[in-house]
N, C-alpha and C positions, 0 to 999 in steps of 0.2 A: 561437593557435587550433589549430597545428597539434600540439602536443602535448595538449592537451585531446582531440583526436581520437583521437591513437594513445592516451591514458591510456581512455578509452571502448573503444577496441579490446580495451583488455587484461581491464577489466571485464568485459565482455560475455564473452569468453572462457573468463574465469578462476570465470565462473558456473555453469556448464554442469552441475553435480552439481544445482545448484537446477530449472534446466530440466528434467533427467530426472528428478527427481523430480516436477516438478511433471506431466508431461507422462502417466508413470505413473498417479499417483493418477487426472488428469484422464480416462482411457481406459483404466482397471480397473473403476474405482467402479460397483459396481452396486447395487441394491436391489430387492426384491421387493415392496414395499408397493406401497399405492396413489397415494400419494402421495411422491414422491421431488425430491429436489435436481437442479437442472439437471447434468450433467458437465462445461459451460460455468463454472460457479463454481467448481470446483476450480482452474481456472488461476490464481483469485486469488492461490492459497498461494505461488507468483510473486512476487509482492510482497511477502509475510511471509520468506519464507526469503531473499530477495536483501540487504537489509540486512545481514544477519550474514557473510555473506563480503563485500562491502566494507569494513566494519569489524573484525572480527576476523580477514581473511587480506590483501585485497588493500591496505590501508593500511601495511602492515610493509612489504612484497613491493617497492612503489611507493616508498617512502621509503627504502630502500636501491636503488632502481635510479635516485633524484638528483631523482625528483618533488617540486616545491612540494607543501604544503599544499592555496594557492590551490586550485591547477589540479585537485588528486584531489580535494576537494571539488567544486567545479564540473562538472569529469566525472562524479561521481557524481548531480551533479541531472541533467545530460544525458542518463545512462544510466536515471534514473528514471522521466523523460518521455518515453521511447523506448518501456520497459518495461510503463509506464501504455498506452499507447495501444496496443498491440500485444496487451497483454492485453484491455483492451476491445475492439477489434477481432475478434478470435478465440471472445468469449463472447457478443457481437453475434450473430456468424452464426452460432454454433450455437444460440443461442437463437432465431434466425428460421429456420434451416434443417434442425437435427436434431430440437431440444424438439416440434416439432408431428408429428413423424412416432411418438413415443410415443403413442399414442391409447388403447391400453389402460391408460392413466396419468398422475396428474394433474401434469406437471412446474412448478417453481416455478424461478423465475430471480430471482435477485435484484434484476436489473431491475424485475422488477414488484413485488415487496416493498417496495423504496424510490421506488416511484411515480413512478422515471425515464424508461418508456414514455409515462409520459400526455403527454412534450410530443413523441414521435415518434423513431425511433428515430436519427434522427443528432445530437438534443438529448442523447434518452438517454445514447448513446455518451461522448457529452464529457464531462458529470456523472461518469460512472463513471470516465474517465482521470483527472478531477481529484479524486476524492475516492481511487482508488489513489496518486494520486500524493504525496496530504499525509500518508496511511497511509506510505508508505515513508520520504519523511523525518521523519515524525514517529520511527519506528522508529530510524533512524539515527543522528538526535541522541540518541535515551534508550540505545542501545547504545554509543552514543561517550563518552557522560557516565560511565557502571557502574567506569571503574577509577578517579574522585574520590567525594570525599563526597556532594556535591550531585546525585551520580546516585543514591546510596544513598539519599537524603532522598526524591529523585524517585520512587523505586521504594517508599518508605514510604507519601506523600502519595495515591499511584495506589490503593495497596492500601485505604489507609484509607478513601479516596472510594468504592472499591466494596463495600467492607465495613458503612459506616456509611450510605451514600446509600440503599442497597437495602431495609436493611428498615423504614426511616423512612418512610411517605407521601410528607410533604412533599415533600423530599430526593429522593424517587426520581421525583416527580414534576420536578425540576430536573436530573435527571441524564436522564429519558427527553427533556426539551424541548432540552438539547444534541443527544443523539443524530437528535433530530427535525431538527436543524437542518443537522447534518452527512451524517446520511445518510440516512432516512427525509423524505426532502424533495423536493416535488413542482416547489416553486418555484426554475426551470433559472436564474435571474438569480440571485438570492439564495444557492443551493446553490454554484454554480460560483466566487461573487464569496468566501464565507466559506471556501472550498477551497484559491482563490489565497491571501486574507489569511493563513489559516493557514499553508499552503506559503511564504509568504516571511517570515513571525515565526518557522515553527521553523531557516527557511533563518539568517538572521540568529544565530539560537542558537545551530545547528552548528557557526560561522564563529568564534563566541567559545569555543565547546568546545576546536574545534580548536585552537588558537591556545594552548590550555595541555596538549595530546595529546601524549606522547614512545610512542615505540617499548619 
């Protein structure tokens, strides 16, 4: 446990270009329309950008300073779920305490996009840490997989689903009823239970990734 803590220490530390970056975009962004993106959703990109410096920096760094596998993956779900909830945390309150004070303009939160308000705003919150949370490992495993075959095939498969589902009816009608279910989803049971399942099948994946991963 206690190295899982100090491997998280070093994550969290060794992120800090992702944070100003994210921190940046989140408190530049502006828009003149009348309709504009909360500045509250930019912190997502938090989640998007974290992945890639666990895998492509802090994974070498960790493995030559005598870290298990085990334990930097595990730290790295630790740091995930850290990650998640501090980010919805942070887009919470400014979406209850900055977005209303724009009145000359119609702000939009992704909260309310994906209908995670309607069950109140501390329902909402969870939804949101759990579906950043399956986005980030979902990320992690596909960026850990990129230097085998089976990442290549993966990155083929991905393409082709949005290539081919989209301008199908059918198909795109089966490709919007996932995204309904994963993120456009109002129902806080069902949202949150398909967020874990997901989160511990890609968790599982990473774990056999890893287990064939060299430096």
């Amino acid at each position: 446990m206690t190295s899982i803590f100090a491997i998280v220490k070093r994550l969290l530390a060794s992120n800090q270009i992702s944070f100003i970056l994210t921190a940046l975009v989140a408190l530049c962004a502006t828009s003149s329309g009348s309709i504009v993106l909360s500045n509250g959703n930019y912190t997502w990109l938090l989640a998007v950008l974290t992945p890639f410096f666990f895998v492509f920096y802090d994974f070498a760094k960790l493995m030559h300073l005598g870290a298990s596998k085990k334990d930097y993956f595990f730290s790295c779900l630790v740091s995930y779920g850290f990650l998640a909830f501090c980010i919805s945390l942070v887009n919470t309150a400014i979406h209850l305490l900055i977005d209303p004070l724009y009145s000359a303009q119609t702000v939009i939160n992704m909260m309310d996009v994906c209908k995670w308000m309607e069950n109140g705003i501390v329902i909402a919150g969870l939804q949101q840490m759990f579906f950043l949370l399956v986005v980030m490992i979902f990320l992690h495993v596909l960026l850990s997989m990129q230097t085998h075959w089976y990442g290549w095939l993966t990155d083929a498969v991905l393409a082709a689903i949005i290539c081919v589902f989209t301008p199908i009816a059918p198909l795109r009608a089966v490709l919007s009823g996932f995204f309904q279910i994963i993120m456009f989803n109002s129902n806080a049971i069902l949202h949150i239970g398909i967020c874990l399942l997901l989160s511990a099948a890609f968790s599982l994946g990473g774990l056999a990734v890893l287990k064939s991963k060299t430096l």
